[in-house]
N, C-alpha and C positions, 0 to 999 in steps of 0.2 A: 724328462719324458713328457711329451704332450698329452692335452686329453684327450679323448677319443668323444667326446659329449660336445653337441654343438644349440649354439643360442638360441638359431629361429627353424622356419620350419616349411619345407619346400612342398610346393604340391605342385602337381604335373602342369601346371605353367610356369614352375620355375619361380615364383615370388614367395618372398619370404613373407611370414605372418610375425607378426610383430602385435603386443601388447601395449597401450600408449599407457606412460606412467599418470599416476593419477596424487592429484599432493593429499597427505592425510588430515590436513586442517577443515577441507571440503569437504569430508564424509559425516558431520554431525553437524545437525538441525539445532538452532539457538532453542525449539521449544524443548527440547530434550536436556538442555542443560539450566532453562528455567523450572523446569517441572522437579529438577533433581536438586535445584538450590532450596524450594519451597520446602519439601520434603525433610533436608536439612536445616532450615529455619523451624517446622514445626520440632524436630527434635532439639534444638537447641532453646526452644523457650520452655518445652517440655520438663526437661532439664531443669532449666534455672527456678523453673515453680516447683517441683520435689525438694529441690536443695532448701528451696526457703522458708516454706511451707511447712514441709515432714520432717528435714533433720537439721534445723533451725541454725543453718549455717548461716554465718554474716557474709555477705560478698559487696560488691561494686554495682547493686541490683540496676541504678542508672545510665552507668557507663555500659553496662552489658546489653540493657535493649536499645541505647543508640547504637551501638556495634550492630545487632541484630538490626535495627531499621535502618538500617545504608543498606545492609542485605534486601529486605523488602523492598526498598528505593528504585534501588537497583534494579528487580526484577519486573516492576509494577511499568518502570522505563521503557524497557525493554520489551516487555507484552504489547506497549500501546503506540511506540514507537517502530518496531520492529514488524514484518509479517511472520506466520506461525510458520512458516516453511522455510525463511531464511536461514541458508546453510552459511555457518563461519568459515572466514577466510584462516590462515595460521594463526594470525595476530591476533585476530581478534580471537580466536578460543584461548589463545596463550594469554591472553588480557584477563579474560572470562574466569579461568582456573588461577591464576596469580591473584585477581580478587579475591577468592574463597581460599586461597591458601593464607593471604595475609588477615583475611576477613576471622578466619577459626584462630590462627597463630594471637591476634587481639582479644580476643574471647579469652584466648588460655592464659593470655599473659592478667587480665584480670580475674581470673579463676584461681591463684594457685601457683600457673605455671606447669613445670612437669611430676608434681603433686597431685595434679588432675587426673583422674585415671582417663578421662576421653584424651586427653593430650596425643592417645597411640590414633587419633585419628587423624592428624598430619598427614599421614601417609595416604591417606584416602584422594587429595588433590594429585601427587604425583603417580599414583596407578591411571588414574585417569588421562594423563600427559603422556603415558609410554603408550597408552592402549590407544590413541588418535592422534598427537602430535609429531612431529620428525625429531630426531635423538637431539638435537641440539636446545630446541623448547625444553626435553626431558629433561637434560643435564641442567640447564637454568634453572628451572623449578624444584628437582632433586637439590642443588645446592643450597638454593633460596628456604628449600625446606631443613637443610641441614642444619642452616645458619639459626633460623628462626629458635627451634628448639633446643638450639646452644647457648641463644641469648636468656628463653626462657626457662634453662637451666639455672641463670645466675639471676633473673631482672623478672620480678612477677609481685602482682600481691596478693600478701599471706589469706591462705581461709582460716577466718576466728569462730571458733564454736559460741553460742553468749554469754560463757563466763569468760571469754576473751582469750581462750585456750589457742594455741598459732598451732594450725594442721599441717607436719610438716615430715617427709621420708627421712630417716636418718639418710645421712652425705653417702653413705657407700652403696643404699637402694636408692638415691635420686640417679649416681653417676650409671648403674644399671641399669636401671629406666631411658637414658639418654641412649646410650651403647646400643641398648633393642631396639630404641625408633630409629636409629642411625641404621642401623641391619636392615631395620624391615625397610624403611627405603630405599636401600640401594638392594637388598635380594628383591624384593617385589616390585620393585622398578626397573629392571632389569628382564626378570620373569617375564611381567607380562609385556617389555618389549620383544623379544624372543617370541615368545607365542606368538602375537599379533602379527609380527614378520612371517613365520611358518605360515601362518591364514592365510596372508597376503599373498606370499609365493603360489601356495597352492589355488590360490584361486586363481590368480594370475595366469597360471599354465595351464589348469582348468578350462580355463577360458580360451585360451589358444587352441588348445586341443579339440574345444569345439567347434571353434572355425575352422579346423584344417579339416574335420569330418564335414563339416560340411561345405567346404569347398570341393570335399572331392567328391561327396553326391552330384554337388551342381556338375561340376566337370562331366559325372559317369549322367547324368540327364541331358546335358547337353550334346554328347556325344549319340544317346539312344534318339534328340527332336532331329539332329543332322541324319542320322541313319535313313529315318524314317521320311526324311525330306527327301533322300536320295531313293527309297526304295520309291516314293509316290511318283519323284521328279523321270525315275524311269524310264516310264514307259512314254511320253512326249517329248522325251529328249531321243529319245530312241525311232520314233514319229518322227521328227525335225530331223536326224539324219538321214534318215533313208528316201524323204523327200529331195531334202537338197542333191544329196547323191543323185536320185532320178534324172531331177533337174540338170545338175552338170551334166549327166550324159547324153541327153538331148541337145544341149547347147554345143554350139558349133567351138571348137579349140580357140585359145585365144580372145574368143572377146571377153568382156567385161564383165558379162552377165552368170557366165560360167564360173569366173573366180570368184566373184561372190556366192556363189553357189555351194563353191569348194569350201569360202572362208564359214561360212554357215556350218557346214557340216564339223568344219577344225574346231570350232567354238563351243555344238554340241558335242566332241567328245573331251571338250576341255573342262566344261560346266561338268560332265560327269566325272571323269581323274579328281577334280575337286572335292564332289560331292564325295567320293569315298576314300579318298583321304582324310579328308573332316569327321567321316562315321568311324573311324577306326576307335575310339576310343570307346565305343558300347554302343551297345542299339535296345532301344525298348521290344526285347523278343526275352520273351519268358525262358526260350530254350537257351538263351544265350547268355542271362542272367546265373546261371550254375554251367559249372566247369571242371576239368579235372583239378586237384589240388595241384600238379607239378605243374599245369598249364598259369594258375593265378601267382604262382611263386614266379618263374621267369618274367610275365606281364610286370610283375613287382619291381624284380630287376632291372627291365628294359631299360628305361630310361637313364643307367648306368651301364650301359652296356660299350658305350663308345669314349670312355672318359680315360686312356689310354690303360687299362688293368682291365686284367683278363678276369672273367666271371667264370666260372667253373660251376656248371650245374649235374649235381649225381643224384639219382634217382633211384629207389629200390624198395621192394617189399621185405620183412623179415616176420619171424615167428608166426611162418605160417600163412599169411593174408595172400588174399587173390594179388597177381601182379599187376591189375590196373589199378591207377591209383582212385583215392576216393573222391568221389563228385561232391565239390562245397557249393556256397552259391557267391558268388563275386562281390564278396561285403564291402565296400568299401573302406569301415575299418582296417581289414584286415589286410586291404592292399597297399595301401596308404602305412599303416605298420610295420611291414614287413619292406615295404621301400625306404622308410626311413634307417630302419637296421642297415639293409646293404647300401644306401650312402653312407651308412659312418663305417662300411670296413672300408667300400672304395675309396674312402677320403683318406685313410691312414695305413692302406695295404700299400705294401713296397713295388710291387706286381702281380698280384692273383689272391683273388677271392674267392673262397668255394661257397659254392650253397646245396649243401646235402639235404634231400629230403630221406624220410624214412616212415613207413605206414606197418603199421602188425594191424592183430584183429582189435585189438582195446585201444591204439593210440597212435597219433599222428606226430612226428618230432622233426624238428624242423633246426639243423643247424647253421650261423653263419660264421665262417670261419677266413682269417687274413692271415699275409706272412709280414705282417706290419707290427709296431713295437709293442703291443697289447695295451691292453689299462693298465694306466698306474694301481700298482696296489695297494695304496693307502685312500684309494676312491672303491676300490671293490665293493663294500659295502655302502656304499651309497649312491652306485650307478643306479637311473631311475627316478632319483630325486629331480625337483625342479630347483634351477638357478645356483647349481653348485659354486659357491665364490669363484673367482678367478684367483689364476696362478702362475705365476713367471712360466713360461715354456721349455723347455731344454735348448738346447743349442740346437741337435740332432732335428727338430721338430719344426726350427725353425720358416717358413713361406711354404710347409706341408697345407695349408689349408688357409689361404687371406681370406679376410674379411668372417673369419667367426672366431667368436670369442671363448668356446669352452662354457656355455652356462649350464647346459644338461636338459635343455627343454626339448629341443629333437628328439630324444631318448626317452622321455619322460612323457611327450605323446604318444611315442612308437609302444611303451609299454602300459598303456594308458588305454589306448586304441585295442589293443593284442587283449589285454585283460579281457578288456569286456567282452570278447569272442567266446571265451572259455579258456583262455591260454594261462601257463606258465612260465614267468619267464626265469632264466638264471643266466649267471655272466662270471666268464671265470677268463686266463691266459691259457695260451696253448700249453708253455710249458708246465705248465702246476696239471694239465689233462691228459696230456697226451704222454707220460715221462714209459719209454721203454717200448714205442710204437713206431716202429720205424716206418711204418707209410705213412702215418700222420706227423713226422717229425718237421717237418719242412711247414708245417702249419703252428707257427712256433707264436702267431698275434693273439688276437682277439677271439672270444668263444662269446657266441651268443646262443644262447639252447631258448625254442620254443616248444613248449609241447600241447597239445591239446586231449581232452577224450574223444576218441572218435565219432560220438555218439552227438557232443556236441557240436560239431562242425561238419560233420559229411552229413548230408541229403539223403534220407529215407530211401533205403533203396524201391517201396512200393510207389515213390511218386510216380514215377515213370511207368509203372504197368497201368495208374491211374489217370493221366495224363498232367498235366501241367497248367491248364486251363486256359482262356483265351487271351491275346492281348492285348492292355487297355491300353488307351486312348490316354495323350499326355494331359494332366489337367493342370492349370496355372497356383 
């Protein structure tokens, strides 16, 4: 069964909006991982002066602050060589965090080993590598991490108390110890690649989402500055014909002077046919900005209305409500929303699409309905999301839709878009809706139910006794 959720995202010029990937090595600032190295060098000398100091353990006091000073080295380099703003490439963060993983893993291994109870801080490098590196860094540095505390399982040196006491886990809480950093690396590196992914996606189609709202203000403005051209261009083009027409009729048939005359007046009503076909898409007129709701649902439609399936629009009041439907105002959201819905039944409808609306006194519901193969049901609950993986297609499904891939971002603005109006959205198949309805049996695809409160979407009915107020002027 194919899905019904599609990649990018069409606005009424027909171009798709698309998110440019972006590589995750390039999101973090080198001062951000010096500021975090320092922080880990003070606790780490921290550290070695209570051990030495307080609980008069014997260690490798030399070897450990040369360890420690390649750490400082390193960062001091890097401060005075580097600028504070310099964003890392992969490499170079994957360089960055395999020093501090090998930099700690040499500390423990003179410490102890995994005797050391900081030892569980291994894992602290590789959180770091799923939360900004690409899965392949992770998987390197997870392994590297693995390895490390494998070796410092068996190859460490001992902590002697100063009667030369050797501090050391019996063998079946050292092999425990290993087993938990092993866990916690691979559960927590894992974790928080997961999460950081979900962040990503969702911002990602966040972000889309705000370009396709705001392509389609641009569109609904540039359609109200053409209006407005037209209605100024008017009256001088209307001037300009009725002269040249003069004109011709004084001139004698035939000559030259007359067909120009004629081609003048052909051209001023051609500049006009233009001009109002270019306004068609909105005009800066306050009254024209609010409309009836069945009128903004088919404008929704329009632009699917010639794509060989038939659009079926039904209309009706219930429980009670007056039979006009209710005055919204032409939100762009919500038209832009509600087009996206009906391109995805028209893309997967066999032959007809209904789109029912339905108003009472508390609430506005808005259904779009296809006789095409529905959602798959093992996506139901996750219609909505962004960037649903992709998935073999059915055979049946096959060149129903070239050139989109199934990722759920169409869907995921449409109900993204819809939200923020006030809406509700749910998605179910015809047949799990409709089972024992025989006028809706033929409606056997997709169910998309919008519902709103009346309250928030229709237009005070007192605006109108109050007026509307006047129209501004377009400002850049």
């Amino acid at each position: 069964m194919p899905y019904r959720t599609q990649q990018g995202d069409l606005s009424q010029t027909g171009q798709r909006i698309e998110v440019a990937p972006r590589g995750r090595g390039a999101w973090i600032r080198l001062r951000t991982l010096i500021l975090l190295r320092w922080w880990a060098i003070v606790g780490q000398i921290s550290a070695l002066i209570v051990v030495e100091q307080f609980m008069q353990i014997e260690i490798a006091t030399g070897l450990c602050y040369l360890v420690i000073g390649a750490a400082i080295v390193s960062n001091l380099v890097a401060s005075f060589v580097f600028p504070a703003t310099k964003r890392l490439s992969e490499k170079e963060n994957l360089a960055v965090v395999l020093f501090d993983l090998l930099q700690l893993g040499m500390l423990l291994y003179l410490t102890g080993g995994l005797n050391n109870p900081f030892s569980v801080l291994i894992v602290g490098p590789v959180i770091v590598s799923a939360s900004s590196l690409s899965s392949r860094s992770t998987l390197f540095l997870g392994l590297t991490a693995i390895l490390i505390v494998t070796a410092l399982a068996r190859f460490h040196l001992d902590l002697r108390s100063e009667a030369g006491f050797v501090m050391q886990m019996p063998a079946i809480f050292l092999f425990g110890t290993w087993v938990a950093i092993v866990i916690g690396i691979v559960f927590l590196g894992v974790y928080s690649r997961w999460i950081v992914t979900e962040i990503h996606a969702m911002s990602g189609a966040l972000q889309a989402t705000q370009m396709a709202l705001a392509r389609e203000q641009k569109l609904t403005d540039l359609g109200g500055v053409v209006a407005a051209a037209a209605h100024e261009l008017g009256t001088p083009l209307a001037t300009i014909k009725l002269t040249s027409a003069e004109l011709a009729d004084d001139l004698p048939e035939g000559s030259e002077m007359r067909e120009d005359a004629l081609l003048i007046s052909q051209q001023a009503d051609r500049c006009r046919d233009i001009l109002r076909s270019m306004g068609r898409a909105g005009k800066d007129d306050l009254h024209l900005r609010r409309a009836p709701f069945t009128a903004v649902v088919e404008e929704a439609g329009e632009p699917h209305a010639d794509r060989g399936k038939t659009l079926i629009f039904d209309h009706g009041a219930i429980g009670g409500a007056s039979a006009a439907p209710p005055v919204i105002l032409r939100r762009p959201e919500v038209i832009h929303g509600l087009r996206n819905l009906i391109q995805n039944a028209v893309d997967f409808a066999d032959a007809r699409v209904w789109v029912e609306a339905r108003w009472s006194p508390g609430r506005i519901t808005l259904r779009i309905m296809d006789d095409g193969p529905g959602f798959p049901p093992q996506l139901l609950g996750r219609i909505g999301d962004p960037l649903i993986p992709r998935r073999a297609r059915a055979q049946g499904g096959q060149g129903r839709r070239p050139g989109y891939e199934g990722m759920g971002l169409g869907l995921f603005i449409a109900k993204t878009l819809l939200e923020r109006s006030g809406a509700d959205l749910s998605f179910a198949n015809g047949p799990d809706s409709f089972k024992g309805d025989s006028v809706m049996r033929e409606r056997t695809g997709a169910v998309v139910e919008v519902v709103w409160q009346r309250a928030d979407l229709e237009v005070p009915g007192d605006a109108e006794a109050g007026g509307i107020g006047f129209n501004e002027p377009f400002r850049p």
